[in-house]
C-alpha positions as CSV (number, residue, x, y, z in Angstrom):
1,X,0.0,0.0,0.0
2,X,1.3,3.3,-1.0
3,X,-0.2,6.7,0.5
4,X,1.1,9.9,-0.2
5,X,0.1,13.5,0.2
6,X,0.2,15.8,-2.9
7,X,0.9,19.1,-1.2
8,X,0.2,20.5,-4.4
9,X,-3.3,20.1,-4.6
10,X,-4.0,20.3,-1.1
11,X,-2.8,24.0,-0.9
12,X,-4.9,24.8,-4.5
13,X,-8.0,22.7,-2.8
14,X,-7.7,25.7,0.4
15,X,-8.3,28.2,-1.9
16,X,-11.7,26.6,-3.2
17,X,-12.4,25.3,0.8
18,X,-11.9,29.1,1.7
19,X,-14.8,30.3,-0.3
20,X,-17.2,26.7,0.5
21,X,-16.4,27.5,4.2
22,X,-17.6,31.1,4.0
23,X,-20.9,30.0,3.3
24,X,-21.2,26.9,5.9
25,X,-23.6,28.4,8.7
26,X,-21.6,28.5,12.1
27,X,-23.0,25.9,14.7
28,X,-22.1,26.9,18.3
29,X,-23.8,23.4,19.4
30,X,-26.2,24.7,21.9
31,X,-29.4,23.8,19.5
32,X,-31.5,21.9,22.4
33,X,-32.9,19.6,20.0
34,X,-29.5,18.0,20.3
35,X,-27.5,19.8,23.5
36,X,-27.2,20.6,26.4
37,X,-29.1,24.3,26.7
38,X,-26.7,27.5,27.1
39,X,-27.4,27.6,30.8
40,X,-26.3,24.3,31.2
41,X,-22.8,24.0,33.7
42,X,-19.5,23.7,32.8
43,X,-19.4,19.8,34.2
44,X,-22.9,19.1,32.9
45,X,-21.4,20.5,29.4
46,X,-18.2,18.2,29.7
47,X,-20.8,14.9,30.8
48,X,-22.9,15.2,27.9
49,X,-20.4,15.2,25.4
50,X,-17.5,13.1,26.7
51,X,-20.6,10.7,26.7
52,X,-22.0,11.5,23.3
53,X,-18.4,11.6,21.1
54,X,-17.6,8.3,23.0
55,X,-20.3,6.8,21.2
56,X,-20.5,8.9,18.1
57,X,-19.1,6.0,15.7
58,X,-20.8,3.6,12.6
59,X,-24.6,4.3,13.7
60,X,-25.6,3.0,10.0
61,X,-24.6,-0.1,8.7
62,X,-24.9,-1.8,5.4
63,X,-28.6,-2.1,4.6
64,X,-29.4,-0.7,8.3
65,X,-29.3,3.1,8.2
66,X,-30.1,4.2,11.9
67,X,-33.1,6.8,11.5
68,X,-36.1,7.2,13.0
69,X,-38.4,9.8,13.0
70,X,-38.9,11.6,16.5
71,X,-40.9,14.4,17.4
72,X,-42.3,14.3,14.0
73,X,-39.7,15.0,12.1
74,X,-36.8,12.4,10.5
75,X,-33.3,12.1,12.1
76,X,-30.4,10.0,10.5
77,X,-27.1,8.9,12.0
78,X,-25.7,11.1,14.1
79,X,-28.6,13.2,14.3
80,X,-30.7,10.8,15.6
81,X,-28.0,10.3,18.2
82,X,-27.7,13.0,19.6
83,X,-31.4,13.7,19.8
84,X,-31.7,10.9,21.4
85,X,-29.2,12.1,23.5
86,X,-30.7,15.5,24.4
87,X,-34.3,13.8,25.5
88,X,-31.8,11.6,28.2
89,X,-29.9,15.0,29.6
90,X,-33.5,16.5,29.5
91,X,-35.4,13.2,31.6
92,X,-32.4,12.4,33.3
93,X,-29.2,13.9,33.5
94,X,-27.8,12.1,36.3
95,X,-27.6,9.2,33.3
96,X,-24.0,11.3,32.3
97,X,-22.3,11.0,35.3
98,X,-19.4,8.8,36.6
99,X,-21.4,6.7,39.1
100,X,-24.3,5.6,36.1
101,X,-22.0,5.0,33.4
102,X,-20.1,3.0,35.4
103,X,-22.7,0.8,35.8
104,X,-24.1,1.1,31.9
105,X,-25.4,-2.2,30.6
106,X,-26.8,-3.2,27.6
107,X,-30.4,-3.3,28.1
108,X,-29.7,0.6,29.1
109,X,-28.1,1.4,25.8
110,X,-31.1,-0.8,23.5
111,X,-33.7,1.3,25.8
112,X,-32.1,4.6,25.4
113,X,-31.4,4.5,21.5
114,X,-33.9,2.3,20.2
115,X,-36.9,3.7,18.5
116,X,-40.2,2.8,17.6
117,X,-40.9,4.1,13.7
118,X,-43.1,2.9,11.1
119,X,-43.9,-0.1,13.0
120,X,-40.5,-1.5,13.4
121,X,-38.2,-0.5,15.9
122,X,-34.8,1.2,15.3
123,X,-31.9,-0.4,17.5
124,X,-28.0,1.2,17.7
125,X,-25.6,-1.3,16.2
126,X,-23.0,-2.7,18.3
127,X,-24.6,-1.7,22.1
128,X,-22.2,-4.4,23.7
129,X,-19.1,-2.3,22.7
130,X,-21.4,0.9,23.2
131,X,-21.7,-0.1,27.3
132,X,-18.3,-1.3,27.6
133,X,-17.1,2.0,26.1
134,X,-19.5,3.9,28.3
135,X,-18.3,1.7,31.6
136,X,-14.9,2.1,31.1
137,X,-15.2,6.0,31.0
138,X,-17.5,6.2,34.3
139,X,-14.7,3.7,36.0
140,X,-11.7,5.5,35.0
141,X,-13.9,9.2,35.9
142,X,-14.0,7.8,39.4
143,X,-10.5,6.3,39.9
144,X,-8.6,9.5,38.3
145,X,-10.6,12.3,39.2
146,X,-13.1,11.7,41.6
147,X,-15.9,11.3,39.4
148,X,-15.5,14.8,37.7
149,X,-15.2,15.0,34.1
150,X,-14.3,19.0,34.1
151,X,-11.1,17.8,36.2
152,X,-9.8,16.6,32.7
153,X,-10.3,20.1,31.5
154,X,-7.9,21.7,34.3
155,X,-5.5,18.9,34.0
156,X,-4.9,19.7,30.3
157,X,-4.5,23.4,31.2
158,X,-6.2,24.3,27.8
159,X,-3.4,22.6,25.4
160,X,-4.3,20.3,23.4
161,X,-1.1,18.3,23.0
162,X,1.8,19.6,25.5
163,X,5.2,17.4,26.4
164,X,4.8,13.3,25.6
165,X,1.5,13.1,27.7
166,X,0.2,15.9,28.8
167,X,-3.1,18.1,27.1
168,X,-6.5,17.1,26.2
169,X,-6.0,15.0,23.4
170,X,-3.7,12.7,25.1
171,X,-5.7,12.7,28.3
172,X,-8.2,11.4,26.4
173,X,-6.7,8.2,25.6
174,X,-7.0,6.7,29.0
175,X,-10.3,6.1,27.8
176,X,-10.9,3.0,25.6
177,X,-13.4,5.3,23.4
178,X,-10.4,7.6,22.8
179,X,-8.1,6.0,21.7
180,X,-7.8,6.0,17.9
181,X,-4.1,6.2,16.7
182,X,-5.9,9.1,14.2
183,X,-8.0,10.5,17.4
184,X,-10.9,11.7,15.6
185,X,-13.2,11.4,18.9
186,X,-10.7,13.6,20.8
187,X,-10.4,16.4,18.4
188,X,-14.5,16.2,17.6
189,X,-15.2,16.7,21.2
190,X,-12.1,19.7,21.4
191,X,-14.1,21.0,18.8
192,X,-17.5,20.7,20.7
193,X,-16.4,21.7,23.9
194,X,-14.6,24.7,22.3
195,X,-17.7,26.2,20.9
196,X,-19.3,25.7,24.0
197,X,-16.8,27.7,25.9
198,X,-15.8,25.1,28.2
199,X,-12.3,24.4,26.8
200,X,-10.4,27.4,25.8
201,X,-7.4,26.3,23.9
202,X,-4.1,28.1,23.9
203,X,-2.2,26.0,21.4
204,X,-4.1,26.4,18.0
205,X,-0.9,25.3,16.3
206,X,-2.1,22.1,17.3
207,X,-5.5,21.6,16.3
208,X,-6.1,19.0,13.5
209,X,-9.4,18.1,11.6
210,X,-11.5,14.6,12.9
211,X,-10.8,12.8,10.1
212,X,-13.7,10.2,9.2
213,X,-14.6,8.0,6.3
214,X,-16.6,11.1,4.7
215,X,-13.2,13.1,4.9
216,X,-11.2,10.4,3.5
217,X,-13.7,9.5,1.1
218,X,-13.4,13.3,-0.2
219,X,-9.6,13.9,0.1
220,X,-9.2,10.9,-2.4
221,X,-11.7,12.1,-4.7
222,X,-10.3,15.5,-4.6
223,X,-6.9,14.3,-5.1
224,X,-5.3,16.0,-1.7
225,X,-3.9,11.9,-1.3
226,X,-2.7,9.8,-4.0
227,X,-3.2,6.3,-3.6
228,X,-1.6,3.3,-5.7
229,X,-3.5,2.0,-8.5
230,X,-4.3,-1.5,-6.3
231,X,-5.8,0.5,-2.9
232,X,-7.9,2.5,-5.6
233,X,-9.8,-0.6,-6.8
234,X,-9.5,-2.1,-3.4
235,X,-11.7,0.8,-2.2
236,X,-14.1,0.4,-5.7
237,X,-14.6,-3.1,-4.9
238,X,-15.7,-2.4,-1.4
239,X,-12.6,-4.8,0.1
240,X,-12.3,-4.7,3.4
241,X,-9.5,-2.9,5.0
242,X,-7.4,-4.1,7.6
243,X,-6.6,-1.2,11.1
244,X,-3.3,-0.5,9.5
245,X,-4.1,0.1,6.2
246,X,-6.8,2.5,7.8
247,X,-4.8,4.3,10.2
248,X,-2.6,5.3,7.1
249,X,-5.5,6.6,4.9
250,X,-6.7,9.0,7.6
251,X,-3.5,9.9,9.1
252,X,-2.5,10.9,5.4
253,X,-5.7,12.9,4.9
254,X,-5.3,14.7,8.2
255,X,-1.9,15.7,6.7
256,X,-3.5,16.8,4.0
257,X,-6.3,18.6,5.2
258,X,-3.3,20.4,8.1
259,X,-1.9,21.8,4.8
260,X,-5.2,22.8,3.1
261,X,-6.0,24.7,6.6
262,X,-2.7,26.6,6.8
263,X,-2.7,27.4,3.1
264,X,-6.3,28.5,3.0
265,X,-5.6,30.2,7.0
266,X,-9.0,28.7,7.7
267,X,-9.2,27.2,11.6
268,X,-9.1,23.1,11.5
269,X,-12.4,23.0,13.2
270,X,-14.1,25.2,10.8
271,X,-12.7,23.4,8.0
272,X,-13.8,19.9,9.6
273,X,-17.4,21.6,9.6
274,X,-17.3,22.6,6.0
275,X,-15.8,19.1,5.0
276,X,-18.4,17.2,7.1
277,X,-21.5,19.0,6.1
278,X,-20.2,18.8,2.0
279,X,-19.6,15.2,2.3
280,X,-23.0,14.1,4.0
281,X,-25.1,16.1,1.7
282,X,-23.0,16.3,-1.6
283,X,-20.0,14.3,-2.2
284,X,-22.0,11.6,-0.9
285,X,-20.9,8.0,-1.3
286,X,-23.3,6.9,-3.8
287,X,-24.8,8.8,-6.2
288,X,-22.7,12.6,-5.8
289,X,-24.0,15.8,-6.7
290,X,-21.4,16.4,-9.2
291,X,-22.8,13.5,-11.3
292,X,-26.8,13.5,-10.0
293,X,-29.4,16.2,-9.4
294,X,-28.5,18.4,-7.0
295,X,-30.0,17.3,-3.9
296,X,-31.8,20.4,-1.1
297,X,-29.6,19.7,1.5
298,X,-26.6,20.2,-0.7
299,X,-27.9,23.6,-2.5
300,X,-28.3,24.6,1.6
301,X,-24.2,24.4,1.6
302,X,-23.9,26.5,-1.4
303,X,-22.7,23.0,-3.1
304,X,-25.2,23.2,-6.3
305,X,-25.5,26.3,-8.0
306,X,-23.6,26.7,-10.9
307,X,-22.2,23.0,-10.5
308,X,-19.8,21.6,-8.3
309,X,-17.7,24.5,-6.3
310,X,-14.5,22.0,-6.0
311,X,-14.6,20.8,-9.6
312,X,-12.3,22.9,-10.7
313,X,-9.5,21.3,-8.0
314,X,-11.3,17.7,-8.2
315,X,-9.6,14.6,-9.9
316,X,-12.7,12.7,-9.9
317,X,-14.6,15.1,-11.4
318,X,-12.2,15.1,-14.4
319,X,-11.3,11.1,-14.1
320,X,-14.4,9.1,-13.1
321,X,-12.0,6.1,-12.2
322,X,-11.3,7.9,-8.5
323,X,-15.1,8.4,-8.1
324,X,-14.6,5.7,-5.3
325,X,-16.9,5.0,-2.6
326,X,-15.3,5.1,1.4
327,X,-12.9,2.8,2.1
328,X,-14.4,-0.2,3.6
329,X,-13.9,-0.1,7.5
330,X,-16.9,-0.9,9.5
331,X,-16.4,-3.1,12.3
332,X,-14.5,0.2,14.8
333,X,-15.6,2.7,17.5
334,X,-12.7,4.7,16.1
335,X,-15.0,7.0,13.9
């Protein structure tokens, strides 16, 4: 397997992110359909989404998208998540601290996010990993600091990487859920707990984008990574990766994306926002904009009007042989 990044095209891909990014709304995450209200305290803040990210991974699975409608309206993936999430906080918040999790089975997690819709009923894949995750965070909350998830805020002191061990993101990997070598959980809940005020980073320098399958799907399409002609049709014939060969991808695209960032001066986090939103609603995996009709929720992101805005920079829009779907990576609480 070869992977490299083409620094090239990542800094002429800023330029075109610059302008997509300028027209993705800012979300400060305090919508209550899905958090915690503005009111909410600083530890409350830290519970809900330490709990939330640890969980935020493969929702839909082949043939088994997770959505439901709720409240009379429709929810997919990780919207439906965290929905689900916000009518927990709201019934019982007590659910997010130390002392519950640590006692988190899986009859708590089926009852919790399972739904009843169009007479069938909606269940979270995996909810065995999903308590162990949720277990090992409320026992390790208890052991190293007493129960209170803000106390991993103060021991970071703001940074997000400082000396071999110290800062957020390496804090975070005492926790099984954390612990992707490509830490796309502990940089998507930097990002979330940043918005919200709770951490206030004084080492931008490092920040990094979350780097998912929708990122990686879009940095090979967009040519950012070049990948040798056999990992190509590995990824077109849906072959299943192995966690190497998937911790290079993303690692590669995060490089990517870093340079795409600096080039472009556009924060990480933002970026990740821009990236996220483009690939759920246009660069999809089947069917993209670029070669379909231009779907609502893509025109919403600026994506449609007057065609693609990254086909000028995009190698699959002038080669259809790297219009490839996601690699093929399912079975992880990584992402």
């Amino acid at each position: 397997m070869l992977v490299k990044v083409d620094f090239e095209a990542a800094r002429l891909l800023g330029g075109f992110l610059r302008v997509l990014a300028s027209k993705t709304p800012f979300d400060d995450f305090t919508n209550p359909d899905f958090y915690p209200p503005v009111n909410a305290s600083r530890r409350e803040i830290v519970s809900y989404f330490l709990v939330m990210v640890a969980m935020d991974h493969r929702l839909s699975r082949p043939g088994r998208p997770y959505e439901a409608i709720v409240d009379g309206r429709l929810y997919h993936g990780a919207d439906l998540l965290y929905k689900l999430g916000s009518k927990k906080y709201a019934e019982d918040p007590g659910f997010f601290e130390a002392e519950k999790l640590s006692k988190v089975n899986v009859k708590d997690i089926l009852e919790w996010l399972s739904v009843e819709t169009g007479g069938r009923t909606v269940k979270p894949p995996d909810p065995e990993v999903r308590a162990e995750l949720l277990r090992d965070l409320g026992v390790k909350l208890l052991k190293l600091y007493d129960g209170d998830p803000y106390a991993v805020i103060v021991d970071s002191a703001n940074y997000l990487k400082k000396g071999v061990q110290g800062g957020f993101i390496n804090i975070l990997k005492t926790f099984k859920a954390y612990q992707d070598p490509v830490e796309k959980k502990n940089y998507l809940l930097a990002k979330f707990l940043e918005r919200r005020r709770v951490l206030e980073i004084v080492d931008d320098h490092n920040k990094e984008v979350p780097v998912d399958n929708h990122l990686v799907r879009i940095a090979i399409r967009t040519g950012i990574i070049d990948v040798d002609p056999e990992t190509l049709e590995a990824i077109a014939l849906g072959v299943e990766f192995t966690e190497e060969k998937d911790v290079i991808l993303r690692k590669t695209a995060r490089i990517a994306y870093k340079e795409a960032a600096r080039t472009a001066n556009i924060d990480p986090f933002t970026l990740d926002d821009t990236l996220w939103s483009f690939g759920r609603k246009c660069c999809t995996r089947e069917n993209p904009t670029c070669k379909h009709t231009c779907r609502t929720e893509c025109a919403k992101t600026g994506g449609c009007n007057g065609g693609c805005p990254l086909a000028e920079t995009c190698k699959a829009y002038k080669n259809p042989k790297y219009m490839v779907p996601e690699h093929n990576y399912t079975n992880t609480w990584w992402y």
